[in-house]
N, CA, C and O atoms as a Tripos MOL2 file, in Angstrom:
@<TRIPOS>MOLECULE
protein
  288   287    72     0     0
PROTEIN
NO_CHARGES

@<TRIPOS>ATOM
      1 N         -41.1280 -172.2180 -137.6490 N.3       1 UNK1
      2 CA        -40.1040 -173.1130 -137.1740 C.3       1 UNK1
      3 C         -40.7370 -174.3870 -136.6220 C.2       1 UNK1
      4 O         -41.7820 -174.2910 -135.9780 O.2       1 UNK1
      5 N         -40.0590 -175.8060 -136.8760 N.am      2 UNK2
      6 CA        -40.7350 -176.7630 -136.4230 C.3       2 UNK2
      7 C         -40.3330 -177.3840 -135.2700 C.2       2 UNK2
      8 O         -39.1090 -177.4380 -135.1530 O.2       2 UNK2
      9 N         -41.1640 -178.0170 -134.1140 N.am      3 UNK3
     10 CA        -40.9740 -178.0490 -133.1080 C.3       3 UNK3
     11 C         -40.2500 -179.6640 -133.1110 C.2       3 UNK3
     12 O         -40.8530 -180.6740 -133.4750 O.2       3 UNK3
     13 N         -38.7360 -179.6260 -132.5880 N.am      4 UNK4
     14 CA        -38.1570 -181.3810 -132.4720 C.3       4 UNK4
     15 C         -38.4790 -181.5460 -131.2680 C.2       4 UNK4
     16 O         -38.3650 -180.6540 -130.4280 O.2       4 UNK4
     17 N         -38.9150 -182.6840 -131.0300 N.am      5 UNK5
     18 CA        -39.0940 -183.3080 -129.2290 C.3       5 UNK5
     19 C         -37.8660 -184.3340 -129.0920 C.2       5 UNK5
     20 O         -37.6600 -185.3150 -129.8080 O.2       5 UNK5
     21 N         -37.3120 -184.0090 -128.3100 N.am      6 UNK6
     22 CA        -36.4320 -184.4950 -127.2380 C.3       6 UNK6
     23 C         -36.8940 -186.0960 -127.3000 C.2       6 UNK6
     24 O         -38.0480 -186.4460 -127.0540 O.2       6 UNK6
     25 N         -35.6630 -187.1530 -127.7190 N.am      7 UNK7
     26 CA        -35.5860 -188.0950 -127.9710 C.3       7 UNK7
     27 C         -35.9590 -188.6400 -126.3250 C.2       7 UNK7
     28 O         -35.4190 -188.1700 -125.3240 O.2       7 UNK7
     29 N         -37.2140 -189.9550 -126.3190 N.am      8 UNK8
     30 CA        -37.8760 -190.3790 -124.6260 C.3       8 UNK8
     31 C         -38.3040 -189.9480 -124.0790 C.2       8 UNK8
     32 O         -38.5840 -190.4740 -123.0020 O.2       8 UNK8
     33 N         -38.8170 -188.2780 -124.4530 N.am      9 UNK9
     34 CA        -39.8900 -187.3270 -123.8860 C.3       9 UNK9
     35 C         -41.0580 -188.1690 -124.0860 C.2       9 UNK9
     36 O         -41.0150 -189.2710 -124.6310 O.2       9 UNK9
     37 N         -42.1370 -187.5940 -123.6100 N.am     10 UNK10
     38 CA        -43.5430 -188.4170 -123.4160 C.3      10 UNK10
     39 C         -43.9760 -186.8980 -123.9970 C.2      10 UNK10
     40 O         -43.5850 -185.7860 -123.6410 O.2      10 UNK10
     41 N         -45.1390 -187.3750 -125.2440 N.am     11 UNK11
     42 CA        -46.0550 -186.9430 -126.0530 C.3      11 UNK11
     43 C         -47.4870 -187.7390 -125.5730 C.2      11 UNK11
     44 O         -47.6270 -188.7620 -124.9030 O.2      11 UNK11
     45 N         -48.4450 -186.8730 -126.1760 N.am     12 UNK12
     46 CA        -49.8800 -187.5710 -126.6500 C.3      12 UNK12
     47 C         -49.9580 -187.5150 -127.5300 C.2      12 UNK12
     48 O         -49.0030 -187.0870 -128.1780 O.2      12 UNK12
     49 N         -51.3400 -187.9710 -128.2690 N.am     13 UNK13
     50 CA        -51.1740 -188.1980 -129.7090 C.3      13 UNK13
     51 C         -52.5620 -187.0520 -129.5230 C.2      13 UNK13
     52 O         -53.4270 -186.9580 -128.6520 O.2      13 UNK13
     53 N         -52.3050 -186.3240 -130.7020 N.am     14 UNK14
     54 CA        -53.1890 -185.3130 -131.4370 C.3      14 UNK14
     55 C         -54.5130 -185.7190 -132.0010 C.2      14 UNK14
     56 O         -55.3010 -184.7970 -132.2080 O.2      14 UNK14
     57 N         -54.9500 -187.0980 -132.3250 N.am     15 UNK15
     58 CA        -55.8650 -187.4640 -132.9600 C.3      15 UNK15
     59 C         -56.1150 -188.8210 -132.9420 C.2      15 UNK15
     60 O         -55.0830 -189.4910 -132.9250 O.2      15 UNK15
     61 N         -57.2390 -189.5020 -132.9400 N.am     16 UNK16
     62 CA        -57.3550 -190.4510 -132.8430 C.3      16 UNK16
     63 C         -56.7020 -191.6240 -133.9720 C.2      16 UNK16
     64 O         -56.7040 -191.1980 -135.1270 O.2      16 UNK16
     65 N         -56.2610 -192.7450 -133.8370 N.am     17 UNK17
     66 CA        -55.5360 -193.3980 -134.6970 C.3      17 UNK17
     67 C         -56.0240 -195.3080 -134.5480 C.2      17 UNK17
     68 O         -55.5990 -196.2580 -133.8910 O.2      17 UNK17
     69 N         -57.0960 -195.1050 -135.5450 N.am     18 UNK18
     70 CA        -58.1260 -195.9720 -135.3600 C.3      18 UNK18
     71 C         -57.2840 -197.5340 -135.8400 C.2      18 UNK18
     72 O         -57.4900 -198.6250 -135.3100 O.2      18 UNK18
     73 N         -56.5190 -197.3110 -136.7350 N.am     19 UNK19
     74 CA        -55.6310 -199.1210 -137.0460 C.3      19 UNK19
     75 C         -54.8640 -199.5320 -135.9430 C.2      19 UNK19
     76 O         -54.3970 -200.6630 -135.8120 O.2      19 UNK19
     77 N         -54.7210 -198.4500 -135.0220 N.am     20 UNK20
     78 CA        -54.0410 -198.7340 -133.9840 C.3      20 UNK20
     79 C         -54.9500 -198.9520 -133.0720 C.2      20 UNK20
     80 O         -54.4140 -199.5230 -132.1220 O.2      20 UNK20
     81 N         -56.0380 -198.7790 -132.9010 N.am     21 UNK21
     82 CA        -57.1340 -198.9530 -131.5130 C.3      21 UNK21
     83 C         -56.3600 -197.8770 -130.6680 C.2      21 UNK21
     84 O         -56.1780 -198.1640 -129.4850 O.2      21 UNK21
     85 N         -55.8710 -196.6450 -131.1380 N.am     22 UNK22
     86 CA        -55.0240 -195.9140 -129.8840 C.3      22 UNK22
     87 C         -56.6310 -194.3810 -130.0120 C.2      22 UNK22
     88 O         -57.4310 -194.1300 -130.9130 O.2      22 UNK22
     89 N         -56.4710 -193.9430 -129.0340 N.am     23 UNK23
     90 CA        -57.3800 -192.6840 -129.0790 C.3      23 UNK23
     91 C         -56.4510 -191.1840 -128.8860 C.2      23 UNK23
     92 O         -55.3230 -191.1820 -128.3950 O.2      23 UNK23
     93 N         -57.0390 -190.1560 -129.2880 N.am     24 UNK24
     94 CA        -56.3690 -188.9310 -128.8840 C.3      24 UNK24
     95 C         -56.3230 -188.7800 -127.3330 C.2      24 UNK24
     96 O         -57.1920 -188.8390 -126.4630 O.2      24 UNK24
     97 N         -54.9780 -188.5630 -127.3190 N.am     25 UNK25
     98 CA        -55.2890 -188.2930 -125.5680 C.3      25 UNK25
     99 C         -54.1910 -189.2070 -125.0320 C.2      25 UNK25
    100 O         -53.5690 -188.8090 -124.0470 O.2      25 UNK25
    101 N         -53.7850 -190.7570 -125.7380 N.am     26 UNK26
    102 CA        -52.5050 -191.8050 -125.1870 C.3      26 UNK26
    103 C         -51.5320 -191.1780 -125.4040 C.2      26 UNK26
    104 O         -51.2620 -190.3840 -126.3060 O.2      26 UNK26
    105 N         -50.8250 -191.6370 -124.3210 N.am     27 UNK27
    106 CA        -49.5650 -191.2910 -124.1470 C.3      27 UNK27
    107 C         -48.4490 -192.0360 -124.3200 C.2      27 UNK27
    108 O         -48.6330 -193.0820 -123.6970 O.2      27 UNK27
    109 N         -47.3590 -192.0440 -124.8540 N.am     28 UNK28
    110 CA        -46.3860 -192.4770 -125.6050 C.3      28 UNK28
    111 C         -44.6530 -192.2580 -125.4170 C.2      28 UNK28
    112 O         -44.5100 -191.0370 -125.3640 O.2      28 UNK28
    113 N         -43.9360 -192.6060 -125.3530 N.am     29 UNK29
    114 CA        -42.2710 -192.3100 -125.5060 C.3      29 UNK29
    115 C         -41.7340 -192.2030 -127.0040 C.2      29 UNK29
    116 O         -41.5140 -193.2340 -127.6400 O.2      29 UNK29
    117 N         -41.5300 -190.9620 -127.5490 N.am     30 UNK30
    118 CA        -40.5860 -191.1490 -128.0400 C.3      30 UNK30
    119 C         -39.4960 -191.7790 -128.4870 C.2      30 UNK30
    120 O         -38.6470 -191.4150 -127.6730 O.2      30 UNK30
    121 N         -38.7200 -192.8100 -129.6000 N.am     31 UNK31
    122 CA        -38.0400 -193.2910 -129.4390 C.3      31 UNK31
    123 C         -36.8950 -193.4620 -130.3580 C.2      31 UNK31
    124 O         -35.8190 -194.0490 -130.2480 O.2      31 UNK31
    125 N         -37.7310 -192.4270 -131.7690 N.am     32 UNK32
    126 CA        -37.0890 -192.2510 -132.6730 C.3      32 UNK32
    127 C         -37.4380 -191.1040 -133.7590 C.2      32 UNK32
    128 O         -38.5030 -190.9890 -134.3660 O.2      32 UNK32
    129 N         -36.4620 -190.4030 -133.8450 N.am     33 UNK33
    130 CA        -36.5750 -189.0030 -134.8090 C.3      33 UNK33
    131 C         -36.2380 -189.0250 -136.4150 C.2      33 UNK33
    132 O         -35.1190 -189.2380 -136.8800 O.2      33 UNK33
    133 N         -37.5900 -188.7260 -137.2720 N.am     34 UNK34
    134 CA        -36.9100 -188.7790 -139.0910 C.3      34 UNK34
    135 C         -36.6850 -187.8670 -139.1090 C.2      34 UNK34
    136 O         -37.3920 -187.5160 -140.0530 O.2      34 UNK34
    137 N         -36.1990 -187.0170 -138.7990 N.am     35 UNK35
    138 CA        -35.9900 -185.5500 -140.3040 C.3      35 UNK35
    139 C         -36.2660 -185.7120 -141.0690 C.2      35 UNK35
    140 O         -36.1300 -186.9160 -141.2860 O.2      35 UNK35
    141 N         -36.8930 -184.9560 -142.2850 N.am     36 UNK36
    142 CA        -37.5720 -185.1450 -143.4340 C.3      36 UNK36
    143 C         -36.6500 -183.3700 -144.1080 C.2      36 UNK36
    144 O         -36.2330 -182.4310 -143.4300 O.2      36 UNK36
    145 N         -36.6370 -183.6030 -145.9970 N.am     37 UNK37
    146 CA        -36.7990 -182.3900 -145.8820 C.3      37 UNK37
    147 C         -37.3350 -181.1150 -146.0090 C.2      37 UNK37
    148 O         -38.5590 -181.2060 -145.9230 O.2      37 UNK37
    149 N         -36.9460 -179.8780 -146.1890 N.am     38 UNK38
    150 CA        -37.6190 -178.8530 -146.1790 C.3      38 UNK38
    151 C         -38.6310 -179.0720 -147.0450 C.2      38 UNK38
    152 O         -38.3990 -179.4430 -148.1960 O.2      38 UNK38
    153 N         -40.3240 -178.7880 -146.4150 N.am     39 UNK39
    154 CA        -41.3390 -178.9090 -146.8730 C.3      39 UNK39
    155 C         -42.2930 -180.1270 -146.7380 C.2      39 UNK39
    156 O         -43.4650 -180.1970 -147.1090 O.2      39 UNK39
    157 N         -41.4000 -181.2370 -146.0150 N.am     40 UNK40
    158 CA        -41.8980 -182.5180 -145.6600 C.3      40 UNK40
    159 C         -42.0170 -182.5600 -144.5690 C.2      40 UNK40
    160 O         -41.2190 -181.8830 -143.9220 O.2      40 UNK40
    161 N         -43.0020 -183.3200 -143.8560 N.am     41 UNK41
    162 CA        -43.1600 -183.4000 -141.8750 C.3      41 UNK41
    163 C         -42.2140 -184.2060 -141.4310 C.2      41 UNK41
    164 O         -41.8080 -185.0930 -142.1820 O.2      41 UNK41
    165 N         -41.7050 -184.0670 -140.1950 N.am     42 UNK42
    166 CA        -40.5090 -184.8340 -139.9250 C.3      42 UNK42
    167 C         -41.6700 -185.8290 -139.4920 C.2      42 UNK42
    168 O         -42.8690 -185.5620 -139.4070 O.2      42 UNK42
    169 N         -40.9170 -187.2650 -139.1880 N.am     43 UNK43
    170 CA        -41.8600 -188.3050 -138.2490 C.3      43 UNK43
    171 C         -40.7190 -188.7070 -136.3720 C.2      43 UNK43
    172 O         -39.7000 -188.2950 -135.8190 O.2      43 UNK43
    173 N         -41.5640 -189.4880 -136.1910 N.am     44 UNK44
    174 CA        -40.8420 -189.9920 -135.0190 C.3      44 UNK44
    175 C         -41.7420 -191.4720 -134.6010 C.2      44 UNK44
    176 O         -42.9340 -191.4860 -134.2960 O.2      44 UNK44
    177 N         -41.1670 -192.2330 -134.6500 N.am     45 UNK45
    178 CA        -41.5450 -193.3010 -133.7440 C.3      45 UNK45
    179 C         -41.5380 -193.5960 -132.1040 C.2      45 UNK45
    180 O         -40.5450 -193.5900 -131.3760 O.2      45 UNK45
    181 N         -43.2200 -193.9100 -131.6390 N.am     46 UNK46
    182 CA        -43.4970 -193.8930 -130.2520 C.3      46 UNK46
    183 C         -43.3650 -195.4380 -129.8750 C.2      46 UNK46
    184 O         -43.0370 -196.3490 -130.6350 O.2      46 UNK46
    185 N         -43.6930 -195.5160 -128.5450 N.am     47 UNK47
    186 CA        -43.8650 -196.9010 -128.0740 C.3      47 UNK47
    187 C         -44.4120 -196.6050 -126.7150 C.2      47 UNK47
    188 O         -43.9950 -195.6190 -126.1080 O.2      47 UNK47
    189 N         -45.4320 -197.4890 -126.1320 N.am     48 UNK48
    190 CA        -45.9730 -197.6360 -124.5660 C.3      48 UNK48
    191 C         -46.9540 -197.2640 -124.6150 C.2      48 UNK48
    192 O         -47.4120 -196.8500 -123.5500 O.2      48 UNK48
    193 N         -47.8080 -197.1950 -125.8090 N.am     49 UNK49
    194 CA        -49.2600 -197.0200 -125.1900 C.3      49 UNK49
    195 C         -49.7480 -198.4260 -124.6190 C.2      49 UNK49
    196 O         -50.5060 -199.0060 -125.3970 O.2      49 UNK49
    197 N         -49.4660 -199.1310 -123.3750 N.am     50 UNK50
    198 CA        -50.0480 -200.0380 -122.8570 C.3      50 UNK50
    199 C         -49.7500 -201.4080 -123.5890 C.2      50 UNK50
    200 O         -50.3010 -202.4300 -123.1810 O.2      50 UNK50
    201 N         -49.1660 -201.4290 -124.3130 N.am     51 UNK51
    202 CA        -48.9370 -202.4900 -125.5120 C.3      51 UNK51
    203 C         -47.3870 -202.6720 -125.8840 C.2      51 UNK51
    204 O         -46.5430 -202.0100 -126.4870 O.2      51 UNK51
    205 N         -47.4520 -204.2060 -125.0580 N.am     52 UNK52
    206 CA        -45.5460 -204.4290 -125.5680 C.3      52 UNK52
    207 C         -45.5330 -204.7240 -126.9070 C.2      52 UNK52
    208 O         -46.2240 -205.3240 -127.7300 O.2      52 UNK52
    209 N         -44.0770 -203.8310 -126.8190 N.am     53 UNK53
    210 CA        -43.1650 -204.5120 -128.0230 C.3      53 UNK53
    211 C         -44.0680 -204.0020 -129.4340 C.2      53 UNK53
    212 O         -43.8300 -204.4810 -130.5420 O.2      53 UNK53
    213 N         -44.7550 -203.3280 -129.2810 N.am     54 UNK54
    214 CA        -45.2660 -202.1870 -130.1470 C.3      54 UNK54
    215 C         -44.5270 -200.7600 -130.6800 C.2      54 UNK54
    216 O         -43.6470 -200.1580 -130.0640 O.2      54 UNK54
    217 N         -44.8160 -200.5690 -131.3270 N.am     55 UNK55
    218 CA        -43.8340 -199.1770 -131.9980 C.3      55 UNK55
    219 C         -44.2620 -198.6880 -133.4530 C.2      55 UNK55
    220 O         -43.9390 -199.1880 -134.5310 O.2      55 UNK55
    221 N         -45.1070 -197.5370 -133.1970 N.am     56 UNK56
    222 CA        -45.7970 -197.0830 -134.3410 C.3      56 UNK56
    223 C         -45.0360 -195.7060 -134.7220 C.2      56 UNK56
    224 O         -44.8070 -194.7550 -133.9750 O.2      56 UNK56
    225 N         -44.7290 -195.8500 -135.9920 N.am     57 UNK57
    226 CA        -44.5570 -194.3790 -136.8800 C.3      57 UNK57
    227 C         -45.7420 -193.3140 -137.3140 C.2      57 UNK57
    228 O         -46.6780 -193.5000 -138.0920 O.2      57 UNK57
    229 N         -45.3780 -192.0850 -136.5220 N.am     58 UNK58
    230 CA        -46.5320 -191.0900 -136.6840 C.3      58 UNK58
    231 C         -45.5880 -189.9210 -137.1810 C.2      58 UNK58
    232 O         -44.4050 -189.7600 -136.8820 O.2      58 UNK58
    233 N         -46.5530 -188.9690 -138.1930 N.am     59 UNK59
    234 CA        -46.2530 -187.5400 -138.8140 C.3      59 UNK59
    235 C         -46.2650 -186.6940 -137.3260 C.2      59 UNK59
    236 O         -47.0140 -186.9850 -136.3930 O.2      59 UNK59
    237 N         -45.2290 -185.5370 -137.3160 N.am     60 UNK60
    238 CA        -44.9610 -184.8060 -136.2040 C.3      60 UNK60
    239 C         -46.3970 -184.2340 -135.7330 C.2      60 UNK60
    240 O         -46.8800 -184.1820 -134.6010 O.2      60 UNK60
    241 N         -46.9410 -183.8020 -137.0370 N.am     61 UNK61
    242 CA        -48.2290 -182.9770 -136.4540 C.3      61 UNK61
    243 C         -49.8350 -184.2720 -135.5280 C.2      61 UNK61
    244 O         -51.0110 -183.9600 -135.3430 O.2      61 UNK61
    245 N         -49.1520 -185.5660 -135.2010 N.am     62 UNK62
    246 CA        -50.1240 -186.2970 -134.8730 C.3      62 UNK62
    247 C         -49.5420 -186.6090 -133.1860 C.2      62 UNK62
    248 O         -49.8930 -187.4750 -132.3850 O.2      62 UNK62
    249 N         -48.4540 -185.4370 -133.0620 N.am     63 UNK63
    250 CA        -48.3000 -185.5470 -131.6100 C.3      63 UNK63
    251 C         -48.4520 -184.4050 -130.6740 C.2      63 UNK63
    252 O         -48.7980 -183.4990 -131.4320 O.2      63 UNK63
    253 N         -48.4040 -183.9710 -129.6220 N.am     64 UNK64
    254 CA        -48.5380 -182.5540 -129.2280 C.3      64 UNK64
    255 C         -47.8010 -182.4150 -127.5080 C.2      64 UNK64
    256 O         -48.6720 -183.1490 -127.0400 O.2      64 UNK64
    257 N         -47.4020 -182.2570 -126.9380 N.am     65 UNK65
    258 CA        -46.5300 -182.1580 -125.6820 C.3      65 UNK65
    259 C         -47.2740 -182.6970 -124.5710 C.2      65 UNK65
    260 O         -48.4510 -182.4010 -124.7810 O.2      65 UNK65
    261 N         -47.1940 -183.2080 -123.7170 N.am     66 UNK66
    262 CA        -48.2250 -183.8320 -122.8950 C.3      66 UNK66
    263 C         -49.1270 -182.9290 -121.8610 C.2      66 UNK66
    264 O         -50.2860 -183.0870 -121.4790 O.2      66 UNK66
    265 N         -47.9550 -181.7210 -121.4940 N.am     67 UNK67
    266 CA        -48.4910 -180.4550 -120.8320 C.3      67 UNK67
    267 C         -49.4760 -179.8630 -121.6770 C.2      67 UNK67
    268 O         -50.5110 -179.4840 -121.1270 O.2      67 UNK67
    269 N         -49.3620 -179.7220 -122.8180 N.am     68 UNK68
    270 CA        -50.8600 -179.3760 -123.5870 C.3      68 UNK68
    271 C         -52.3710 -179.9190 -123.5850 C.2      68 UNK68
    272 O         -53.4610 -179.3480 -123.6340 O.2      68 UNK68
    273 N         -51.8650 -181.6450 -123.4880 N.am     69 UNK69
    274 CA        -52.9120 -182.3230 -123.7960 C.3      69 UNK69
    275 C         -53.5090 -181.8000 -122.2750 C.2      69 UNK69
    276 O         -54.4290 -181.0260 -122.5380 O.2      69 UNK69
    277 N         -53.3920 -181.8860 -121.1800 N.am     70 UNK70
    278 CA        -53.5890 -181.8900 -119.8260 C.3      70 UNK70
    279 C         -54.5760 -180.4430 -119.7080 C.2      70 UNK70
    280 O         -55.6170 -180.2920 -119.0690 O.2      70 UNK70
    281 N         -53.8450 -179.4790 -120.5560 N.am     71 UNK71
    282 CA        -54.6080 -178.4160 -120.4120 C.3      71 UNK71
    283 C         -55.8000 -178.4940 -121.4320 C.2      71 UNK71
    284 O         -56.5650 -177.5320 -121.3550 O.2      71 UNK71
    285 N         -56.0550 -179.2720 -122.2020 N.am     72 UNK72
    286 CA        -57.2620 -179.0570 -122.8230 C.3      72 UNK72
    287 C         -58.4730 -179.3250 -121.8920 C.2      72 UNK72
    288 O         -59.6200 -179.1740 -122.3120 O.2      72 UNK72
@<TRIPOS>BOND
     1     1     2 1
     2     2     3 1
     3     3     4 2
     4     3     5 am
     5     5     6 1
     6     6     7 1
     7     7     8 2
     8     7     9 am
     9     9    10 1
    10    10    11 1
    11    11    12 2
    12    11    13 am
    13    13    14 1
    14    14    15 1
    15    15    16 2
    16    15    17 am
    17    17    18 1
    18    18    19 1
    19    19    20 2
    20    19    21 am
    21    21    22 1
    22    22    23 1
    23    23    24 2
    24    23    25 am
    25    25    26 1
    26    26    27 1
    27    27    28 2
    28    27    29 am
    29    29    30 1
    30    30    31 1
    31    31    32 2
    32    31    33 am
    33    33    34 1
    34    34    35 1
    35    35    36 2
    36    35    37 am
    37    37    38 1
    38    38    39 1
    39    39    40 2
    40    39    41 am
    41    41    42 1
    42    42    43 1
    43    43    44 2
    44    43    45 am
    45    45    46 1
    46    46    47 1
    47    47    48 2
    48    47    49 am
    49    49    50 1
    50    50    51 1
    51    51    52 2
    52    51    53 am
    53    53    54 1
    54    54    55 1
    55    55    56 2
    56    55    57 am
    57    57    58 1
    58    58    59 1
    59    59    60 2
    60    59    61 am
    61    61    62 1
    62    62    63 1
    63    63    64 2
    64    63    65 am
    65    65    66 1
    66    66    67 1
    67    67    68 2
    68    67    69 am
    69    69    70 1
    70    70    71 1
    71    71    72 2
    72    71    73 am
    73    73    74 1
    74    74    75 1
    75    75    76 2
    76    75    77 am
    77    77    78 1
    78    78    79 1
    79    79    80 2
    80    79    81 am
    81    81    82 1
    82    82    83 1
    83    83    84 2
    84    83    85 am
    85    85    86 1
    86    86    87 1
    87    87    88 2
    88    87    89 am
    89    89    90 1
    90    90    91 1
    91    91    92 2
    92    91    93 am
    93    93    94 1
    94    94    95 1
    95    95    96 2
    96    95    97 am
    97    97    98 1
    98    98    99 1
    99    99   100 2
   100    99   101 am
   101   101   102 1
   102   102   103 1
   103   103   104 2
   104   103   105 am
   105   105   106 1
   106   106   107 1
   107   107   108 2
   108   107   109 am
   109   109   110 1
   110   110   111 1
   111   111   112 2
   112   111   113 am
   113   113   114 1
   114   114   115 1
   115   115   116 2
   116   115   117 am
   117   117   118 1
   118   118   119 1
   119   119   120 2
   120   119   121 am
   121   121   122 1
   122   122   123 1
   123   123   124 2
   124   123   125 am
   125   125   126 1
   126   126   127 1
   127   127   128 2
   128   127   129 am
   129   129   130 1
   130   130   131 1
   131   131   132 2
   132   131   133 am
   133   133   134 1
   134   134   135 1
   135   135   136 2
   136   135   137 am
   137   137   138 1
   138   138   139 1
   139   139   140 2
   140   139   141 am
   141   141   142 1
   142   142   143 1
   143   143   144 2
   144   143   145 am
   145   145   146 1
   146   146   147 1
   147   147   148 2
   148   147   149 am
   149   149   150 1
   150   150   151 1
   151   151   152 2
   152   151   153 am
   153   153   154 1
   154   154   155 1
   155   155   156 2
   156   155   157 am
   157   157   158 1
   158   158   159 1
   159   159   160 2
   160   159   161 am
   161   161   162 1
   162   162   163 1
   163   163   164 2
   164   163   165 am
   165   165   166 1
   166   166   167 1
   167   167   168 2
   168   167   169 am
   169   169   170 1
   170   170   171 1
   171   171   172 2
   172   171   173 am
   173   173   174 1
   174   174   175 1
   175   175   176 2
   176   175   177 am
   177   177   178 1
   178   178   179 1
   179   179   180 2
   180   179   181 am
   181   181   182 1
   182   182   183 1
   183   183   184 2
   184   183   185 am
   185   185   186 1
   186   186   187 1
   187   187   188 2
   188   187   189 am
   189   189   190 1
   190   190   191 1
   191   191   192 2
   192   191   193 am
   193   193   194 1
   194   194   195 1
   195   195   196 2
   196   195   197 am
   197   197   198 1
   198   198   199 1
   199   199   200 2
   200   199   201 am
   201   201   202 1
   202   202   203 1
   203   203   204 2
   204   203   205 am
   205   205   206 1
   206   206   207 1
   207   207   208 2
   208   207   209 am
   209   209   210 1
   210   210   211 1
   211   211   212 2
   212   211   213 am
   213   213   214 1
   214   214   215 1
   215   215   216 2
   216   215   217 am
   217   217   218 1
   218   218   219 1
   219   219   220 2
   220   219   221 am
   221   221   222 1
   222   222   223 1
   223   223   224 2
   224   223   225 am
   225   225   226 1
   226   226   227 1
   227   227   228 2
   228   227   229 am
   229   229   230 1
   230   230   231 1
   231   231   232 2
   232   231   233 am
   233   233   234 1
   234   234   235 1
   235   235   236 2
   236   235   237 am
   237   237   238 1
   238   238   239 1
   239   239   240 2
   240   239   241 am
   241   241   242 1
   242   242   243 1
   243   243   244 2
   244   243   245 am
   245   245   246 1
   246   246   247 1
   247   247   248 2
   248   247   249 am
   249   249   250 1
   250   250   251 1
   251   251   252 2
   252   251   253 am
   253   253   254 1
   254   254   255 1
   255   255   256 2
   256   255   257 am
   257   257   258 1
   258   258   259 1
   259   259   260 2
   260   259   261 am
   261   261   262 1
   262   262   263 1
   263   263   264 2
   264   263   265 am
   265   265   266 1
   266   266   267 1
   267   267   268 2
   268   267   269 am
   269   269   270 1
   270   270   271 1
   271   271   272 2
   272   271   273 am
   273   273   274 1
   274   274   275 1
   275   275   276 2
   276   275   277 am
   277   277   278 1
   278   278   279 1
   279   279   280 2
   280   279   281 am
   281   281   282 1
   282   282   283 1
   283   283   284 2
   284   283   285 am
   285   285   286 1
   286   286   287 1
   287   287   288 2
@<TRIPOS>SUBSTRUCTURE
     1 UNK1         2 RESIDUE 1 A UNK
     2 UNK2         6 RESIDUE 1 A UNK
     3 UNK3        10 RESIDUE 1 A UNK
     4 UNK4        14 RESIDUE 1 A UNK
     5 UNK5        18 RESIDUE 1 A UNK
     6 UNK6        22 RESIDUE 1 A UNK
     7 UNK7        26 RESIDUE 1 A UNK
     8 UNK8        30 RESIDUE 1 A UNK
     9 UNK9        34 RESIDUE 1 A UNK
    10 UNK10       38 RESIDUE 1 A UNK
    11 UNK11       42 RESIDUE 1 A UNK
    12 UNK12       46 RESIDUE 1 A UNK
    13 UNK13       50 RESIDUE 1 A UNK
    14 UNK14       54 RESIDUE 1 A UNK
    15 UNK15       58 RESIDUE 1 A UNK
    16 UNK16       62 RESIDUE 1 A UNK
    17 UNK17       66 RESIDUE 1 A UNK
    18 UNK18       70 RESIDUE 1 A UNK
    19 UNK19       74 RESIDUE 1 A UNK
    20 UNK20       78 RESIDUE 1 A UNK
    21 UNK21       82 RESIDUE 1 A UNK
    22 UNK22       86 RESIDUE 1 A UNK
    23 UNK23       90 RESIDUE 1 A UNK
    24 UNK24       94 RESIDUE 1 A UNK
    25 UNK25       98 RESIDUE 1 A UNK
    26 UNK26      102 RESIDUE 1 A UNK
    27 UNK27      106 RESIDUE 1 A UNK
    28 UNK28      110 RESIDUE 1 A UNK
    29 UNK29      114 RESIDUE 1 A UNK
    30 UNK30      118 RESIDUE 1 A UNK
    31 UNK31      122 RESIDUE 1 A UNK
    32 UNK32      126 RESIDUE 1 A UNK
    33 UNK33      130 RESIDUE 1 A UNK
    34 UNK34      134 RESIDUE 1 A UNK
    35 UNK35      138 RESIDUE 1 A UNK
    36 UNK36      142 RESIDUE 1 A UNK
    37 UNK37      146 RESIDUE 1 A UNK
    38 UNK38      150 RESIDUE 1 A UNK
    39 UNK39      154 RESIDUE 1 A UNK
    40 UNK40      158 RESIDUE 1 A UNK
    41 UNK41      162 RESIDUE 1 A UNK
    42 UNK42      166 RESIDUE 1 A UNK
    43 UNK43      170 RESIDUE 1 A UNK
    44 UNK44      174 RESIDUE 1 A UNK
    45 UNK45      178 RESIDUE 1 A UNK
    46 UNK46      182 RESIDUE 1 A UNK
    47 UNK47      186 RESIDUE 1 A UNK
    48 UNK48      190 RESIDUE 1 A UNK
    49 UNK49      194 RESIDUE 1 A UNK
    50 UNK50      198 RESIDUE 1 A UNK
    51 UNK51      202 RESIDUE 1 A UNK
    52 UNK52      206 RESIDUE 1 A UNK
    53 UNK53      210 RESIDUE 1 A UNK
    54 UNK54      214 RESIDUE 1 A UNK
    55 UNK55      218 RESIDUE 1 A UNK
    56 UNK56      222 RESIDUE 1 A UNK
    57 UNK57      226 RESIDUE 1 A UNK
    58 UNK58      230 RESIDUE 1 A UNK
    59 UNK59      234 RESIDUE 1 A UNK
    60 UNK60      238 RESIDUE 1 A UNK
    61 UNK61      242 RESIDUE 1 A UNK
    62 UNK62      246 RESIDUE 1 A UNK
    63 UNK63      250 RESIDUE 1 A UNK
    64 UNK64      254 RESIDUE 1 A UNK
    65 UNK65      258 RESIDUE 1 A UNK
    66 UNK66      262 RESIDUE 1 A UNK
    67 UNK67      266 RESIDUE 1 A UNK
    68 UNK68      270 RESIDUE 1 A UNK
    69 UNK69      274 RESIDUE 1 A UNK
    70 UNK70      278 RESIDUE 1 A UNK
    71 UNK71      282 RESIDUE 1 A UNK
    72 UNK72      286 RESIDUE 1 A UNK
């Protein structure tokens, strides 16, 4: 089952994302949910890593809950 995050929840990002100058570990808002379908990754668009008026589209699996990241 795939995990939806709550539209303005705060994620980190899973991996580093070098066109962006962002690293694994930033933290982000939520701001928009794709559904994709069965067999495709949903996406979601973030915004606030430190950078206005920015807003990058990432695959679900390039985000992870922020309580996770904390525990690594």
């Amino acid at each position: 089952m795939k995990v939806q995050y709550p539209l303005f929840s705060q994620v980190a990002l899973a991996q580093d994302l070098p066109e962006y100058n962002l690293k694994r570990g930033n933290v982000a808002t939520i701001v928009e949910y794709y559904p994709m379908p069965e067999g495709e990754e949903d996406g979601y668009s973030l915004e606030g890593f430190d950078l206005l008026h920015v807003t990058i589209e990432v695959p679900a699996s390039q985000i992870i809950p922020v309580a996770q990241w904390q525990q690594e």
